[in-house]
C-alpha positions as CSV (number, residue, x, y, z in Angstrom):
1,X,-40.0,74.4,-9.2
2,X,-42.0,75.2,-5.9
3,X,-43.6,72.5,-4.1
4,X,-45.6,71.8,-1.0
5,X,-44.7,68.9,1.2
6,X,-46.9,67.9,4.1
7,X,-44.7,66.7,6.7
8,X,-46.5,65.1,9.1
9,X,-48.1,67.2,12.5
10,X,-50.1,70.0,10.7
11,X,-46.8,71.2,8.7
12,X,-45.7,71.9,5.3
13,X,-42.2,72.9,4.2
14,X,-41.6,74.6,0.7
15,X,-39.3,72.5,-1.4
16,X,-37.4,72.9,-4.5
17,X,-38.9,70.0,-7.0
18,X,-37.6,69.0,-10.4
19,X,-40.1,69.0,-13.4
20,X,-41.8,66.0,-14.5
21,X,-41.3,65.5,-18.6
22,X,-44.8,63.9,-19.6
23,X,-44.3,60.4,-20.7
24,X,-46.5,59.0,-23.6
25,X,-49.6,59.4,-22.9
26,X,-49.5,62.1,-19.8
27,X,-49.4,66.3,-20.1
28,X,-47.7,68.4,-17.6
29,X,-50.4,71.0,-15.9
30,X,-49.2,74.7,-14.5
31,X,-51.1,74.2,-11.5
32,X,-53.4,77.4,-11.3
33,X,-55.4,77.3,-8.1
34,X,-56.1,73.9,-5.5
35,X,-58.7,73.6,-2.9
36,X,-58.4,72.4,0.2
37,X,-60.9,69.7,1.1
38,X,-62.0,68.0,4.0
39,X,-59.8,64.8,3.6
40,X,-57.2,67.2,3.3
41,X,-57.6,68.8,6.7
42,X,-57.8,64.8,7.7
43,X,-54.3,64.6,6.5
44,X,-53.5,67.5,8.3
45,X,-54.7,66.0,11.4
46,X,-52.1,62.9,10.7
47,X,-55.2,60.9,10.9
48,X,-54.0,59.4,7.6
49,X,-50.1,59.6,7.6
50,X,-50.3,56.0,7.1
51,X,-51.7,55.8,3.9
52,X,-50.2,59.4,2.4
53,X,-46.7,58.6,3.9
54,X,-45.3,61.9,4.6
55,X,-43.4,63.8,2.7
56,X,-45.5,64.4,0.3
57,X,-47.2,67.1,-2.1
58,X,-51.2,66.3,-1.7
59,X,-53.7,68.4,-3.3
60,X,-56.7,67.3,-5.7
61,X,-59.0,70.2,-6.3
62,X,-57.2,72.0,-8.9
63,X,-57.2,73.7,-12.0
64,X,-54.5,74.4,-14.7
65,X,-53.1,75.3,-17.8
66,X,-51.6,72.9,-20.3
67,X,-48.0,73.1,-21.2
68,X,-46.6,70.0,-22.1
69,X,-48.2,67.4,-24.0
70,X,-46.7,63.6,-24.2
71,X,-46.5,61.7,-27.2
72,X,-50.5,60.0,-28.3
73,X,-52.1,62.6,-26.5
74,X,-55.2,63.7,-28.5
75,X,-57.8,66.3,-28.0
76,X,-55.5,68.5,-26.2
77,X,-53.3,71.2,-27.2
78,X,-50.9,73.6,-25.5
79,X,-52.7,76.5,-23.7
80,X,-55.8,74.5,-22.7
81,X,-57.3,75.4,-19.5
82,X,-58.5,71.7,-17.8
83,X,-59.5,70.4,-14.6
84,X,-58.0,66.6,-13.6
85,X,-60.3,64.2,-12.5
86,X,-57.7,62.8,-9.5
87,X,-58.5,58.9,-10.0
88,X,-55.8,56.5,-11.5
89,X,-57.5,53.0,-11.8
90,X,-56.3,50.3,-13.2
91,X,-58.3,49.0,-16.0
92,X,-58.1,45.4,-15.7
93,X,-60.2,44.4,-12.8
94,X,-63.5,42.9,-12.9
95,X,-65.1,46.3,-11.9
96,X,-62.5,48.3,-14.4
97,X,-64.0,46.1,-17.1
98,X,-67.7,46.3,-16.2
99,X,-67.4,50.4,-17.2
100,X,-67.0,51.6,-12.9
101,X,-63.6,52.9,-13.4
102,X,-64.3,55.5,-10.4
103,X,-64.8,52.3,-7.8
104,X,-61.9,50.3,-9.4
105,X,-61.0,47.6,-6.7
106,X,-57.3,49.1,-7.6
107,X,-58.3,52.7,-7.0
108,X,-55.1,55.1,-6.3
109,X,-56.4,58.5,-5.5
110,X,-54.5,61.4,-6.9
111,X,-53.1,63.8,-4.2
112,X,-53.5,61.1,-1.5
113,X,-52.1,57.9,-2.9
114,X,-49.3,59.9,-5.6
115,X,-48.0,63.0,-5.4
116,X,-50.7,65.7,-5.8
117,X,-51.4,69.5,-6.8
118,X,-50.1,71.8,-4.4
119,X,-46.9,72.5,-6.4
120,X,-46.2,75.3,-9.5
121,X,-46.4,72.1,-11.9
122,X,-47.9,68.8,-12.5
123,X,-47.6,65.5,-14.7
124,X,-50.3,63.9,-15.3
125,X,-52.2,61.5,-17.4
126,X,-54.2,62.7,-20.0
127,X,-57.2,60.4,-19.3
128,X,-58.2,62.3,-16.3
129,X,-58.6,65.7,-17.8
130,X,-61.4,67.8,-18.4
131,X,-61.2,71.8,-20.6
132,X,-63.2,74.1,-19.2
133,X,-64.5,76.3,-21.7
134,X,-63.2,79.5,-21.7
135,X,-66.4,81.1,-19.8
136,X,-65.2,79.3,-16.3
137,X,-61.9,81.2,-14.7
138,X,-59.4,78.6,-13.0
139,X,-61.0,79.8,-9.6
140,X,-64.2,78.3,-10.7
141,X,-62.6,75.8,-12.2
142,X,-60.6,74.5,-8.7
143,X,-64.4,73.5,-7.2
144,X,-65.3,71.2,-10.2
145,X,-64.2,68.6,-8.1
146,X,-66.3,69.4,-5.4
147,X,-69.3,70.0,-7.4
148,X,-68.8,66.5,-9.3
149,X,-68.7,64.8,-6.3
150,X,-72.5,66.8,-5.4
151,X,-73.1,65.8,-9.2
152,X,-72.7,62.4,-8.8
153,X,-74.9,62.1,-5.5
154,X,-77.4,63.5,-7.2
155,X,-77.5,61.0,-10.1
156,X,-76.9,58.0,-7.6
157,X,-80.8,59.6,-5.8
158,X,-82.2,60.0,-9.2
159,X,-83.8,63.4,-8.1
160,X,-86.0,64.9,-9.8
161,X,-88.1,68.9,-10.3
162,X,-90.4,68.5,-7.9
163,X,-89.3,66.3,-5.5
164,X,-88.6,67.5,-2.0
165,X,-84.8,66.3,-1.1
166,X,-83.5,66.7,2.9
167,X,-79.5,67.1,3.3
168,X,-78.1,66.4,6.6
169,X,-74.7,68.5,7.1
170,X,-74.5,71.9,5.7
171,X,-70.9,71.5,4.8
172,X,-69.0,72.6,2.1
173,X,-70.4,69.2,0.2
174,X,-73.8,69.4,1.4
175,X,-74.3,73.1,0.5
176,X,-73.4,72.0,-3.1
177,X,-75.5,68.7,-2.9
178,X,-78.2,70.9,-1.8
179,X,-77.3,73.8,-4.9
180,X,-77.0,71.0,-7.7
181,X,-80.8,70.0,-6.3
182,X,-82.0,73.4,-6.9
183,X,-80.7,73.0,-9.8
184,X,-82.7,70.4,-11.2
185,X,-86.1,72.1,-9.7
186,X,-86.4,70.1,-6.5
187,X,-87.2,71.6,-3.1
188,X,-84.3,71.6,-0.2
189,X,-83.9,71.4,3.2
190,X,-80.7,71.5,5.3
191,X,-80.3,70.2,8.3
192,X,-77.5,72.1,10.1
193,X,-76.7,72.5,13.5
194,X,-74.2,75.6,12.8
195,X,-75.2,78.9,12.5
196,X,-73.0,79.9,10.0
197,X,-73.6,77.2,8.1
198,X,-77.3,77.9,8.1
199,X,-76.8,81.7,7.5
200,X,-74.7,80.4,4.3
201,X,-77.5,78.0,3.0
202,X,-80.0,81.0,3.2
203,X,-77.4,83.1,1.3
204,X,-77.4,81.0,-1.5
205,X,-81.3,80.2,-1.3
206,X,-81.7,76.9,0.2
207,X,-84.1,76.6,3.7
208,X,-82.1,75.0,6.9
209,X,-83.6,74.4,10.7
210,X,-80.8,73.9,13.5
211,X,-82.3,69.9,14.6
212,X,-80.6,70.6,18.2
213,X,-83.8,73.8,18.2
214,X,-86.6,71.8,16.6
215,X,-87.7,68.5,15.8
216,X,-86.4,67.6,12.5
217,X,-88.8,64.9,11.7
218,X,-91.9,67.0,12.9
219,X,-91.0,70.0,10.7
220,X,-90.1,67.9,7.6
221,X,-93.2,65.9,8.1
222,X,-95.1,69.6,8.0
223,X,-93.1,70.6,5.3
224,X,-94.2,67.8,2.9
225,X,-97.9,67.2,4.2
226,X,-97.2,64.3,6.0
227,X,-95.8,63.0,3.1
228,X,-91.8,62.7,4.2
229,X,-88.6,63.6,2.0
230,X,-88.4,61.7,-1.4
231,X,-84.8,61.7,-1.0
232,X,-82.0,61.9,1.8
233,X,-78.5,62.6,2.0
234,X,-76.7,62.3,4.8
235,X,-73.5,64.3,4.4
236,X,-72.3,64.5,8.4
237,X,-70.8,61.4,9.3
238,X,-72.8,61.2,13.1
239,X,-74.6,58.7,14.6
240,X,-77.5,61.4,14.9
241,X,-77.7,61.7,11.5
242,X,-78.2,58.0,10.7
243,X,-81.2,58.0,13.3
244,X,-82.8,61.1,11.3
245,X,-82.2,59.7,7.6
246,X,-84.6,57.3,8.1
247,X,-87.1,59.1,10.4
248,X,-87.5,61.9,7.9
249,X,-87.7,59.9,4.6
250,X,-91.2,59.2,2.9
251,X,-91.9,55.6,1.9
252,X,-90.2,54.4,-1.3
253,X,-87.6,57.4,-0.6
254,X,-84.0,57.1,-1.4
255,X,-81.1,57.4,0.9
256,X,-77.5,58.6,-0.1
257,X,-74.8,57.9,1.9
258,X,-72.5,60.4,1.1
259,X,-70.9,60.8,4.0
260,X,-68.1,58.6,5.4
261,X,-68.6,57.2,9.0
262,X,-65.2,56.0,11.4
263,X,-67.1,53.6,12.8
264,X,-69.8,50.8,12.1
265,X,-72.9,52.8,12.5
266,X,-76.3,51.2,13.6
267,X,-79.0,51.6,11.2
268,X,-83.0,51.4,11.6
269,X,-83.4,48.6,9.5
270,X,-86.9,48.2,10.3
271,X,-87.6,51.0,8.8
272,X,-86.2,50.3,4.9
273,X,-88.7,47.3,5.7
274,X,-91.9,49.0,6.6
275,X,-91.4,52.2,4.4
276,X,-89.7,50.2,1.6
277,X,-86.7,52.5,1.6
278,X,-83.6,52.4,-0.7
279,X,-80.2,53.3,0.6
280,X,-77.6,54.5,-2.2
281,X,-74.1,54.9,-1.6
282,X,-72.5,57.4,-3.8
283,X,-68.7,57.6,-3.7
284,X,-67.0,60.1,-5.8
285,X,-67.6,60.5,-9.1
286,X,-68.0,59.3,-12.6
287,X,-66.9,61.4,-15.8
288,X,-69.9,62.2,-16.3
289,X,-70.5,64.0,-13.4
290,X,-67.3,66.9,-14.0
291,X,-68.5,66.9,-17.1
292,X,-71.8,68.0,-15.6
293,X,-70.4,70.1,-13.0
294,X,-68.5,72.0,-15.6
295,X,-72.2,72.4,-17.6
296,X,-73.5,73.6,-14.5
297,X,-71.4,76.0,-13.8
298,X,-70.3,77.8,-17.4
299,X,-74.1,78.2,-17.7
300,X,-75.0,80.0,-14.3
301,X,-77.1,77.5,-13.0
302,X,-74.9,77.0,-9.6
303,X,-72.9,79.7,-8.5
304,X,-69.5,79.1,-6.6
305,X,-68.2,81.9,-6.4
306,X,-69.8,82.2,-2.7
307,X,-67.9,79.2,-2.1
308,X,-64.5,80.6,-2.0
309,X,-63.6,81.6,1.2
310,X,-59.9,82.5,0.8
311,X,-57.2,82.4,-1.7
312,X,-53.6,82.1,-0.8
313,X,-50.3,82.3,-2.4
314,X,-48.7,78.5,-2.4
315,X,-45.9,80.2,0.1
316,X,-49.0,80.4,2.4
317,X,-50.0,77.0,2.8
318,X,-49.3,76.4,6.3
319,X,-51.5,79.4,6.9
320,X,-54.5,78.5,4.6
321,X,-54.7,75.1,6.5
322,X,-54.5,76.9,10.0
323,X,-57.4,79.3,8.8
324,X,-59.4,76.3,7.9
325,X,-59.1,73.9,11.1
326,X,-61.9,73.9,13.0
327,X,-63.7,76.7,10.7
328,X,-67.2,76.0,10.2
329,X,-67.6,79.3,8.8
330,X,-65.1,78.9,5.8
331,X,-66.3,76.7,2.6
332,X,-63.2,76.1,0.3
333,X,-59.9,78.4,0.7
334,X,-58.0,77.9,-2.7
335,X,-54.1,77.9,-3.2
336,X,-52.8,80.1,-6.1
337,X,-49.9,77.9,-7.1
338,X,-48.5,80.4,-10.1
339,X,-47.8,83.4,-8.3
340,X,-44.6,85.1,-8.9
């Protein structure tokens, strides 16, 4: 079969891969379509060549088609369209054992720390898959992932209708942080310095305001009657953003740290004091949460179809990446791995 490699210095090279026979308890996935993600355009950088160890097949936003199934596998049959939840923990830890499977203090992720998706085929445990009912297409289906992780911020803030919720970083995350919000009847704002980003938030019906072109606290002070945000994610990783979470947020407001910062940040601690803030973090997702995602989007209530940006043939990869780097305008470009 056909696989992706990434080989270090923003390459791939196609390679010829033998088939992995599911062992008890695994199924082997024709990979339908992948996504590619931010961490994946970090390993494309080489910023992470030391954990992925190159070569290697990466890839976790997928979708497939079962066609294998290993021996004790239940609740699965041939034919099933699924979704993998990428996450291999370990079970045994003290965090494993307390139910957090998702934060296991073992955690391999799929696609980063074991060969991932961007190949025709796939073995994989059976544990981490989701169907999708029959409603959601495998295009859908490659940005359940995506949405989970939106999913599972949302649960960590504990939003509710109502409720007037501020994302900083209109990203392909933040747009669907800010889309699963609408979705439970709260009020959005996205903060976004990008133009295209902000155009893309008002095509999918969620307000923005550029903060380098007005002052973000003022108008979100204005926009809740003095009252401030009741909840805050910050989704873009800069130092201006940690200065705004807490400037914009109401007291007794909750703050989710979604996004991952390089470096030790400094925080306005004062502020959790004098407002009585909360700051959540919320780091990928629960099963709960693609199970959710799925909900959300074989019932209509968040469209991603406006999401897709691109679909490319696996043959294409190098190109896909290329059109992606440094692309504020594109949200997820999707590999079609089954193409003859």
């Amino acid at each position: 079969m056909i696989a992706a490699e990434y080989i270090g210095n923003k390459s791939f090279k196609l390679v010829t891969a033998a088939e992995q026979k599911p062992a008890a308890g695994e199924v082997k996935l024709a990979v339908g379509y992948v996504g590619i993600c931010g961490t994946d355009m970090h390993i494309y950088h080489g910023v992470m060549d030391q954990r992925v160890a190159p070569p290697q097949t990466i890839g976790h936003e997928m979708s497939g088609t079962i066609t294998e199934i290993g021996e004790g596998v239940e609740g699965f049959e041939l034919g099933d369209q699924v979704v993998v939840r990428p996450l291999d923990w370990c079970g045994t830890c003290p965090t494993c054992e307390a139910g957090h499977t998702h934060i296991c203090q073992n955690l391999k992720f799929m696609g980063i720390d074991s060969p991932g998706a961007f190949q025709k085929y796939w073995t994989v445990k059976a544990r981490t898959l989701h169907k999708l009912p029959k409603t959601v297409d495998l295009k859908k289906g490659a940005l359940i992932e995506p949405l989970s992780v939106a999913c599972h911020d949302i649960r960590r803030s504990r939003l509710k209708a109502g409720e007037k919720a501020v994302v900083i970083g209109g990203g392909p995350i933040g747009q669907l942080v800010a889309a699963v919000a609408k979705s439970v009847g709260a009020e959005v704002l996205i903060s976004e310095v990008n133009e295209s980003r902000r155009e893309f938030a008002n095509k999918i019906g969620v307000e923005s305001v550029n903060p380098l072109e007005t002052d973000l606290a003022a108008y979100v002070d204005e926009w809740t009657g003095t009252k401030g945000a009741d909840v805050v994610f910050e989704v873009s990783g800069v130092q201006p953003a940690i200065e705004a979470m807490t400037q914009v947020a109401g007291r007794r407001a909750r703050i989710v740290m979604v996004a991952i910062h390089s470096q030790q940040p400094p925080i306005d601690l004062f502020q959790f004091f004098w407002k009585e803030l909360e700051l959540l973090g919320a780091r990928v997702y629960e099963a709960e949460d693609f199970d959710w995602a799925i909900e959300l989007i074989a019932s209509g209530k968040v469209d991603v179809e406006p999401f897709i940006s691109s679909v490319n043939s696996l043959q294409s990869i190098g190109d896909a990446f290329a059109s992606m780097d440094n692309n504020p305008q594109g949200m997820k470009a999707l590999i079609s791995c089954n193409e003859e």
